[in-house]
C-alpha positions in Angstrom: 131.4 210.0 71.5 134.2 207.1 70.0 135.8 207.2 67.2 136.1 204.1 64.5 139.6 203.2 66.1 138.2 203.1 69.7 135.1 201.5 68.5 137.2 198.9 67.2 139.8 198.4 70.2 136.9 198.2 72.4 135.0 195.0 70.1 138.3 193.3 69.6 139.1 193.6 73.7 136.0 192.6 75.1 132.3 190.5 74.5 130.1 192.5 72.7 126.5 191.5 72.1 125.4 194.1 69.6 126.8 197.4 68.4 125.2 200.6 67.5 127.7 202.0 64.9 127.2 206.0 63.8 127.7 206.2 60.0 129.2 209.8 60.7 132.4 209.3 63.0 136.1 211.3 63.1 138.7 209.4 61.3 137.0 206.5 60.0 133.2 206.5 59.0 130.8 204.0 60.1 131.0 201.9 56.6 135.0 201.2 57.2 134.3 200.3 60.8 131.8 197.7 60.2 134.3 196.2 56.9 136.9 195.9 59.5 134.7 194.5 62.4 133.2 191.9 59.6 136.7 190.8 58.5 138.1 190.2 61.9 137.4 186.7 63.3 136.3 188.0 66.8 134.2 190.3 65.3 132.7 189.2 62.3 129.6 187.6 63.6 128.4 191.1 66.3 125.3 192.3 64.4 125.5 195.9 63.8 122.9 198.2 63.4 124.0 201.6 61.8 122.3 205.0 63.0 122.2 208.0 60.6 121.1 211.8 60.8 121.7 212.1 57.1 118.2 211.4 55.3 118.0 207.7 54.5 119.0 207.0 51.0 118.3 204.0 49.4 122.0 203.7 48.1 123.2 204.7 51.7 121.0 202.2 53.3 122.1 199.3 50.9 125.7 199.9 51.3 124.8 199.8 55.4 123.7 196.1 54.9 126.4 195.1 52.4 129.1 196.0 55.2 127.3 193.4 57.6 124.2 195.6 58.9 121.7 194.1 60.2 119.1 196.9 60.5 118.9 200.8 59.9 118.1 203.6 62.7 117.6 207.7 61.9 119.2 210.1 64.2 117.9 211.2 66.5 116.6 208.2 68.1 113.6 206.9 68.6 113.9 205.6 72.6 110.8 202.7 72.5 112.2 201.8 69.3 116.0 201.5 69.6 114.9 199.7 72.4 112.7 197.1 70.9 115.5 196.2 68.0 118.3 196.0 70.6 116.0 193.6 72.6 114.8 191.7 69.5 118.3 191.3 68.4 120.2 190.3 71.8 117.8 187.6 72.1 118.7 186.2 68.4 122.5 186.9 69.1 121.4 184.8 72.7 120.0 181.7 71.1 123.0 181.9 67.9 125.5 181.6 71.5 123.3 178.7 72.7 123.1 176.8 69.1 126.9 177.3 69.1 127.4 175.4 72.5 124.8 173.1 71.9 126.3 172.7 68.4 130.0 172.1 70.0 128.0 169.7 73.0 127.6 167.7 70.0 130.4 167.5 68.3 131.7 166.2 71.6 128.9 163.5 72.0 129.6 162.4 68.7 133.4 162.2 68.9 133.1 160.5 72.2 130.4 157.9 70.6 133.2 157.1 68.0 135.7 156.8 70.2 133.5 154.6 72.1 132.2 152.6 68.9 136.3 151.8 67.9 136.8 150.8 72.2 133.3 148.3 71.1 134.9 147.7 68.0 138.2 146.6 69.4 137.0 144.7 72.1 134.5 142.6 69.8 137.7 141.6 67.5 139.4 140.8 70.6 136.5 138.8 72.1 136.3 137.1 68.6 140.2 136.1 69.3 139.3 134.8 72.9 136.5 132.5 71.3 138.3 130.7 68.3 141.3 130.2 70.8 138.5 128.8 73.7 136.8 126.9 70.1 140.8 125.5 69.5 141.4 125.1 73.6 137.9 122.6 73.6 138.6 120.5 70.5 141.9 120.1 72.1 140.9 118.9 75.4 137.8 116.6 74.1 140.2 115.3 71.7 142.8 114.5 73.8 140.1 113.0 76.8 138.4 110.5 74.6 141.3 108.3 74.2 141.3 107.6 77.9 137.7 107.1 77.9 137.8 104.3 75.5 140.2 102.9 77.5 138.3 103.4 80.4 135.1 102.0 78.6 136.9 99.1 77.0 138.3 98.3 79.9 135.5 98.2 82.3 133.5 96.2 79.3 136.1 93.8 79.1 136.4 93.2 83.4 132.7 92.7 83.1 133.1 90.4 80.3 135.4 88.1 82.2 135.3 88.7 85.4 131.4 89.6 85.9 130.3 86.6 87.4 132.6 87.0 89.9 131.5 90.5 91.3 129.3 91.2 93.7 126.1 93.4 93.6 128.2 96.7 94.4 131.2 95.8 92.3 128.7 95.9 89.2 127.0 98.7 90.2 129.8 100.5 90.0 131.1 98.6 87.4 127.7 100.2 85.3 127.8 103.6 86.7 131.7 103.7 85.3 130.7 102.4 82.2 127.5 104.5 81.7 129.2 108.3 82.7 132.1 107.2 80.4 129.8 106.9 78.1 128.1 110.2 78.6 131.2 111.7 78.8 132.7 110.7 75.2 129.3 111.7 73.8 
């Protein structure tokens, strides 16, 4: 027993599933109802099926699924089968609502997935920094430790040289195991 007008204020003010819109109604008929409920944002996507008394006209009918319509009842109503396309069609307007969320679940995924990739992204250039400056930091330090260990292997060469016969066992064991790991360690 709505009017257009309430039918309207009553789909833009709260979740509606489906609506059964009467193509006969006071003020507005059913036609202008549904072109206003499918140009509204909230509304536009609320499958409507229209119900008539008036003898179903082909021209009537089409003009019923141009305005958004998703099916056709005749007044008066069948029960079983208002019942059956109500059911039918709150299960497809269910699984649209779940392909939307699962839909928006991943958009999220895949905005946090580039978000991560640029974090990956960024640390990679940075661990690319921290290995040329470790690259630079080694080169620096084995450059700068093989002048002492020439000095170190000349040196122990040259006490060897002159002064070898002179050692004792231990002195040129040690003597060796400087000159050896000096060696080693230029290499």
């Amino acid at each position: 027993s709505m009017n257009g007008n309430d039918g309207l204020k009553a789909a833009l003010s709260q979740r509606i599933d489906l609506i059964i819109l009467d193509v006969q109604m006071p003020d507005m008929d059913g036609f202008e109802v549904a072109h206003l409920l499918q140009s509204h944002k909230r509304t536009k996507d609320i499958p409507i099926i229209f119900a008539s008394a008036t003898k179903k006209e082909k021209q009537s009918i089409m003009k019923g699924f141009e305005e958004g319509a998703v099916d056709y009842l005749s007044k008066p109503l069948d029960p079983e089968l208002t019942k059956a396309k109500v059911s039918v069609l709150l299960k497809i307007q269910q699984q649209r609502r779940e392909l939307l969320q699962k839909n928006l679940s991943l958009e999220k995924a895949d905005q946090q997935i580039k978000l991560l990739n640029a974090d990956l992204q960024r640390n990679l250039t940075q661990l690319e920094t921290l290995n040329k400056d470790l690259e630079s930091f080694s080169y620096s330090v084995s450059h700068d430790l093989r002048s002492p260990l020439r000095s170190i292997i000349g040196f122990s060469a040259a006490l060897v040289e002159d002064y070898g016969d002179k050692l004792n066992g231990e002195a040129k064991k040690m003597l060796d195991s400087l000159q050896r790991n000096a060696r080693r360690m230029n290499t």
